[in-house]
C-alpha positions in Angstrom: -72.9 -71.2 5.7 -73.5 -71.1 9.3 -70.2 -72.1 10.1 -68.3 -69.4 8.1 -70.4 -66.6 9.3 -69.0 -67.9 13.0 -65.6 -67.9 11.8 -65.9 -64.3 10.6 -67.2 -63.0 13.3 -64.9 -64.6 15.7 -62.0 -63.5 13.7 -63.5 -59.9 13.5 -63.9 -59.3 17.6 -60.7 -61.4 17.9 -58.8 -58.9 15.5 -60.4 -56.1 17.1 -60.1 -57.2 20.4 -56.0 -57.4 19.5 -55.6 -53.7 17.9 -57.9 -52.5 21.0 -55.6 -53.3 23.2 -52.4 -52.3 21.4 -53.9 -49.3 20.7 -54.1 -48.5 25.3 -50.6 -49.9 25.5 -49.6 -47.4 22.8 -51.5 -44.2 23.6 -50.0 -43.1 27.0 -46.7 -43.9 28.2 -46.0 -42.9 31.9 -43.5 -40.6 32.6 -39.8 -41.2 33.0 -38.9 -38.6 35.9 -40.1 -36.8 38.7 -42.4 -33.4 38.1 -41.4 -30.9 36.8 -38.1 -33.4 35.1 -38.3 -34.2 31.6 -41.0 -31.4 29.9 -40.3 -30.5 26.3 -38.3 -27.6 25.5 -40.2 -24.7 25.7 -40.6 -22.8 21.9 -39.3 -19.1 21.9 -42.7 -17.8 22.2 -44.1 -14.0 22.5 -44.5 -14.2 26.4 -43.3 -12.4 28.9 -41.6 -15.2 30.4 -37.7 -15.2 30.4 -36.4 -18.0 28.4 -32.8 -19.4 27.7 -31.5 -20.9 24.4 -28.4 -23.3 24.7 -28.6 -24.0 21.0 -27.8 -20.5 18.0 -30.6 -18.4 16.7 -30.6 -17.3 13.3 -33.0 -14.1 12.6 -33.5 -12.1 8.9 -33.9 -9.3 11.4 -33.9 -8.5 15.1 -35.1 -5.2 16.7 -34.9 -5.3 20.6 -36.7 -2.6 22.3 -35.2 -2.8 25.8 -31.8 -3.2 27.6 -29.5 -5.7 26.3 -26.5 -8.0 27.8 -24.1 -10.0 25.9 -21.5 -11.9 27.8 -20.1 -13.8 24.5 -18.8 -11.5 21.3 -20.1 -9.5 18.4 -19.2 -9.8 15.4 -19.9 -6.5 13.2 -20.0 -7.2 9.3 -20.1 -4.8 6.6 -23.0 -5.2 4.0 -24.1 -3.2 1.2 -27.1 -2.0 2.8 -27.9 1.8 2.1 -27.1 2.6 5.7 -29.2 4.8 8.0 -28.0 7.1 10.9 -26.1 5.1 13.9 -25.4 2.0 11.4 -22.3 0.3 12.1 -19.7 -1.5 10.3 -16.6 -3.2 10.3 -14.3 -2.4 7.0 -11.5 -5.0 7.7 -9.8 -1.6 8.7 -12.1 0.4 11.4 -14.9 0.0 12.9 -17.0 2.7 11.9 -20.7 4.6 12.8 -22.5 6.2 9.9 -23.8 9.8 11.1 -24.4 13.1 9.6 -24.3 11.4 6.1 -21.0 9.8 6.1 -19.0 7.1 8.1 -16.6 8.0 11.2 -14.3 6.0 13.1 -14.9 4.8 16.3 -11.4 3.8 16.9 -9.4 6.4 15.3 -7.0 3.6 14.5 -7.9 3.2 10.6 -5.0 2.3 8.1 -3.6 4.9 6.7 -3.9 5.5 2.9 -1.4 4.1 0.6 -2.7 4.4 -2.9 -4.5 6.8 -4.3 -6.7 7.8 -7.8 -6.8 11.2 -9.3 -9.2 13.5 -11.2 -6.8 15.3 -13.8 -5.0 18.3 -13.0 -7.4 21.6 -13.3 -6.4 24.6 -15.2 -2.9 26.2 -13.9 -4.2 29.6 -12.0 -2.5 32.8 -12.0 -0.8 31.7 -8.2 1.1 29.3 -10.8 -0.3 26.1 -9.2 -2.7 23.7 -10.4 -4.9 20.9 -8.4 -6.6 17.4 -8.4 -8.9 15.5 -6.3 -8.7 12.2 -4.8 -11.3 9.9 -6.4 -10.5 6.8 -4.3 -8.0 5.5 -2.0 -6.8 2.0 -0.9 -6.9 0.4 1.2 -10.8 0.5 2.2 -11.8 2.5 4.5 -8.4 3.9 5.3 -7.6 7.4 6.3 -4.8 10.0 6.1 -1.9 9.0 4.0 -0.1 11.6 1.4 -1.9 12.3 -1.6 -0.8 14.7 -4.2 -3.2 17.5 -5.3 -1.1 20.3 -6.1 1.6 21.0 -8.3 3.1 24.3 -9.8 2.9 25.1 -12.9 3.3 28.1 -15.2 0.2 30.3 -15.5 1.3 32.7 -17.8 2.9 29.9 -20.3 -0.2 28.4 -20.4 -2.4 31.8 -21.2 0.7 32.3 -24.0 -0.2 28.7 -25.9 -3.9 29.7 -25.2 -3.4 32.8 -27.2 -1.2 31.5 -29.5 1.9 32.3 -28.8 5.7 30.8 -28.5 6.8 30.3 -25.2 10.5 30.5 -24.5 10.9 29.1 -20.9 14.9 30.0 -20.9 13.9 33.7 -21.2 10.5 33.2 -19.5 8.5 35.3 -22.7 5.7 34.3 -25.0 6.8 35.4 -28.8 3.7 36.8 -30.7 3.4 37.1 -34.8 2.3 40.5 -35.9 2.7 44.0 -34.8 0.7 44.3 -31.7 0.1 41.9 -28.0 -3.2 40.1 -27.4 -5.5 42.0 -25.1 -3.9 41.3 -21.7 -0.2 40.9 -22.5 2.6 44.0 -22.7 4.7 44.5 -25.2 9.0 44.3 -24.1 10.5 44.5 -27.5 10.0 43.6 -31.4 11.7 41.0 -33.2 12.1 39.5 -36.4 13.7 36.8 -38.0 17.8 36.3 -39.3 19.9 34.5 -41.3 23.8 34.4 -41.4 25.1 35.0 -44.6 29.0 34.8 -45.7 
């Protein structure tokens, strides 16, 4: 019983004695250049200390609160964020700034319109013309182009089918039924029906 109780505990500070020692050799390795050579990257930290990045940077959000200096390029996208007051976008036609409440070109060199979308045509007016509005334009964000929101029409056919009447457009007179003009029109001569007879 002796004897095994000797085995143990030569085995034991043996063992020990083993992982001990792998354990120094492990724990520090000396360093592989001359001071200051070789540190770990620094982290982007909040210091005041300047530090370069080789490597991108992806933020959800950046606000930078002194000068700035870009040597590369920006890209400007165009998201559907509600947009606030000196927001900038790109719309694959202009760059653009949003201020006073609606987007304005930078450039000035937007395409110009080329299709358009209408309201329908109001109600003719007594000038005898009639309008529409633009509703939307293609392509995005363009400017300009030619759309048509006028026409002429004739005001005082329309008041005659309003009140009724016939409208001849070859004489340019609204017909009536019965003895008298609605409120509005004049009288220029009474008619009545014929039939040829041989």
């Amino acid at each position: 019983m002796q004897k095994i109780i000797t085995k143990i505990l030569i085995l034991g500070i043996v063992l020990t004695t083993a992982l001990g020692v792998n354990y120094l050799f492990a724990a520090w390795t000396g360093p592989t250049q001359n001071p200051t050579g070789g540190n770990t990257s620094t982290p982007v930290h909040i210091g005041t200390t300047d530090q370069v990045k080789d490597g991108g940077l992806s933020v959800d959000a950046l606000s930078v609160f002194g000068s700035q200096y870009v040597q590369g390029t920006i890209q400007v996208g165009n998201s559907s964020v509600t947009p606030q007051e000196g927001t900038i976008r790109f719309t694959g036609a202009d760059l653009e700034v949003f201020m006073g409440g609606s987007w304005t070109s930078l450039t000035g060199a937007a395409l110009g319109c080329t299709a358009f979308t209408y309201s329908d045509w109001g109600a003719c007016q007594s000038n005898n013309t009639q309008t529409r509005t633009v509703t939307s334009s293609t392509p995005e964000g363009c400017v300009g182009g030619n759309p048509v929101t006028s026409q002429s029409c004739s005001y005082a056919q329309t008041q005659c089918g309003s009140q009724g009447g016939s409208w001849n457009s070859s004489q340019q007179l609204c017909y009536f039924s019965g003895s008298s003009c609605p409120s509005g029109w004049s009288g220029s001569a009474n008619y009545s029906s014929t039939a040829n007879r041989t």
